[in-house]
C-alpha positions as CSV (number, residue, x, y, z in Angstrom):
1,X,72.9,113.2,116.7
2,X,75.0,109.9,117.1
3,X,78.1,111.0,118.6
4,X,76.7,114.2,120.5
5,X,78.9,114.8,123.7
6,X,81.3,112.0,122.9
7,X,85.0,113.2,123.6
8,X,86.2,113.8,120.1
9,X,90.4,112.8,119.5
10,X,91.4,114.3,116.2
11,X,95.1,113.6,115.9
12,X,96.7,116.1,112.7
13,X,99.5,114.9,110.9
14,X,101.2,118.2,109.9
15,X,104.6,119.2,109.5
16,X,103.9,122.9,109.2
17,X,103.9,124.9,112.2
18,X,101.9,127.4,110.5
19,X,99.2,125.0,109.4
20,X,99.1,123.5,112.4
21,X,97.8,126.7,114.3
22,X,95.9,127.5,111.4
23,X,94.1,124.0,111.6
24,X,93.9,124.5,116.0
25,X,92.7,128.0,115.4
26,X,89.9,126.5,113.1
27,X,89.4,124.0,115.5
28,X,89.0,125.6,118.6
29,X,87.1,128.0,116.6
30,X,84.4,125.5,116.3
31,X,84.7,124.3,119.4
32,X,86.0,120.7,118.2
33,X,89.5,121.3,119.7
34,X,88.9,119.5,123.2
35,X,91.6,116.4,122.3
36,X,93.4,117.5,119.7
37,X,97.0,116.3,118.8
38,X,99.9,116.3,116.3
39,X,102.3,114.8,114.8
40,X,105.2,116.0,112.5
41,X,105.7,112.9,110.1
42,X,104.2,109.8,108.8
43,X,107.2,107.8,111.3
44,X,105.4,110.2,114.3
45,X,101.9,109.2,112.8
46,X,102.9,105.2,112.9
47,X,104.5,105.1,116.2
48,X,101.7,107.3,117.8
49,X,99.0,104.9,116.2
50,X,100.8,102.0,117.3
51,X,102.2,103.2,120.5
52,X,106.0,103.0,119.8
53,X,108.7,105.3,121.6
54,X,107.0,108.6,122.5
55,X,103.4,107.9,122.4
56,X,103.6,104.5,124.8
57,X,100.9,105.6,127.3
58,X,97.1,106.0,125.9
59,X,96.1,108.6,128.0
60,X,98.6,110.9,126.5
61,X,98.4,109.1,123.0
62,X,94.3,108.3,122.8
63,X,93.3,106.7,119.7
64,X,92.2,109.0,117.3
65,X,88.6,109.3,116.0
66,X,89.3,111.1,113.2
67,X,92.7,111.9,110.9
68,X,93.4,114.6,109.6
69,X,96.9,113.7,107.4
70,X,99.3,116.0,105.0
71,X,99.9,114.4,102.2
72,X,103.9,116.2,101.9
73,X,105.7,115.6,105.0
74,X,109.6,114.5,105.7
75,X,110.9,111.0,106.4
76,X,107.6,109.4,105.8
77,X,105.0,111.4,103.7
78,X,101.4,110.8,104.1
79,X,100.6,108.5,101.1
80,X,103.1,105.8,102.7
81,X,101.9,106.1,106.1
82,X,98.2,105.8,104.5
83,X,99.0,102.9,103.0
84,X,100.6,101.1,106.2
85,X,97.4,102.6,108.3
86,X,95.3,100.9,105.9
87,X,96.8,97.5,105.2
88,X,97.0,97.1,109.2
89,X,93.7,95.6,110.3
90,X,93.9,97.3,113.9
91,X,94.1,100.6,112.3
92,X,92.3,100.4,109.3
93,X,88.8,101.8,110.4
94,X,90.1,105.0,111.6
95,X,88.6,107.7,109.3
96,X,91.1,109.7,107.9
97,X,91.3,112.8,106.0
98,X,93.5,114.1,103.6
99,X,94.3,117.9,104.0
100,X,96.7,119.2,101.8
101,X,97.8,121.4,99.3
102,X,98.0,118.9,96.6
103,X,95.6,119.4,94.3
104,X,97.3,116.5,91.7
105,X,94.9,114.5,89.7
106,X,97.2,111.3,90.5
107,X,97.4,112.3,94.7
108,X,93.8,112.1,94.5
109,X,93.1,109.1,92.7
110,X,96.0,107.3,94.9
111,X,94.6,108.3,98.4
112,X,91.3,106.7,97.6
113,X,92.2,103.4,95.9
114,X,94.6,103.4,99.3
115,X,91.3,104.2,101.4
116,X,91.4,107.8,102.2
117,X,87.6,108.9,103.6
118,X,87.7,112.5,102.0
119,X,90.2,114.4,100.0
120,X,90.5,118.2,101.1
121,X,92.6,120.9,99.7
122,X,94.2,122.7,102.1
123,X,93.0,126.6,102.1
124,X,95.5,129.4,102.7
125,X,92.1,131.7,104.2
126,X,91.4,131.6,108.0
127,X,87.9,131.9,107.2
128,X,88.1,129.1,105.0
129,X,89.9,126.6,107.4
130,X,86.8,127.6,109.5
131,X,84.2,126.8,107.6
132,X,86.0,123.5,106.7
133,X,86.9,122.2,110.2
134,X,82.8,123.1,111.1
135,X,81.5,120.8,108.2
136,X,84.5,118.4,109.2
137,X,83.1,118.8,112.6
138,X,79.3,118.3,111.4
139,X,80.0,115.2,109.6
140,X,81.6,113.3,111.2
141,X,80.9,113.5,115.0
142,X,77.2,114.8,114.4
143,X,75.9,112.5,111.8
144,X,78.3,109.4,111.3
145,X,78.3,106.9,113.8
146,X,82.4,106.2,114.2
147,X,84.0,102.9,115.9
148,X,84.4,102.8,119.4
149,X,87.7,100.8,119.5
């Protein structure tokens, strides 16, 4: 498998602390929790990704190989920061995953004209998160070959 052993960074933007240990839990549970960080807001996801104020130094703030981004967050939701991540050719070809609880017709539609990779409800189920975090897990860091930047 292509990225077999490769240190994984997922980096969730979440503002829930609930779904963010349901999301670690899930995680950890599959045993893809091993550099795994959050952020609170679409501000947070921007600065970490471009390494303003708290996220300056890459060994605490390692670019991500994967996002996984709420679409209903404060300050900055996730459909503006999607659309700065995307328009900013440094950023661009980080994967990123949508995981909310949006199920809209139109949130759907938007993310991917903006450039989203998937679009996942968000399940309320333990089991559920599970079983979505392992195909996550499957896909993308057993059978896609990401960029290395």
């Amino acid at each position: 498998m292509p990225n077999k052993g490769k240190s994984i960074t997922i980096l969730v933007a979440e503002d829930d602390e609930d779904d963010r240990l349901l999301m670690q839990d899930a995680l950890e549970e599959n045993r893809l929790a091993n550099d795994l960080h959050f952020v609170g807001d679409g501000v947070e996801l921007l600065d970490y990704l471009n390494r303003r104020g708290d996220y300056t130094d890459p060994k605490s703030s390692p670019r991500p190989s994967l996002i996984l981004l709420d679409l209903n967050m404060p300050r900055k939701d996730g459909r503006e920061a999607l659309k700065e991540i995307k328009a900013d050719p440094d950023l661009r070809q980080i994967p990123i995953v949508v995981l909310t609880t949006s199920k809209a017709e139109e949130d759907i539609l938007r993310t991917y004209d903006l450039g989203v990779s998937s679009f996942i409800a968000k399940p309320v189920v333990f089991d559920s998160m599970v079983q979505i975090m392992k195909m996550l897990g499957t896909y993308w860091f057993e059978i896609v070959e990401l960029p290395t930047k």
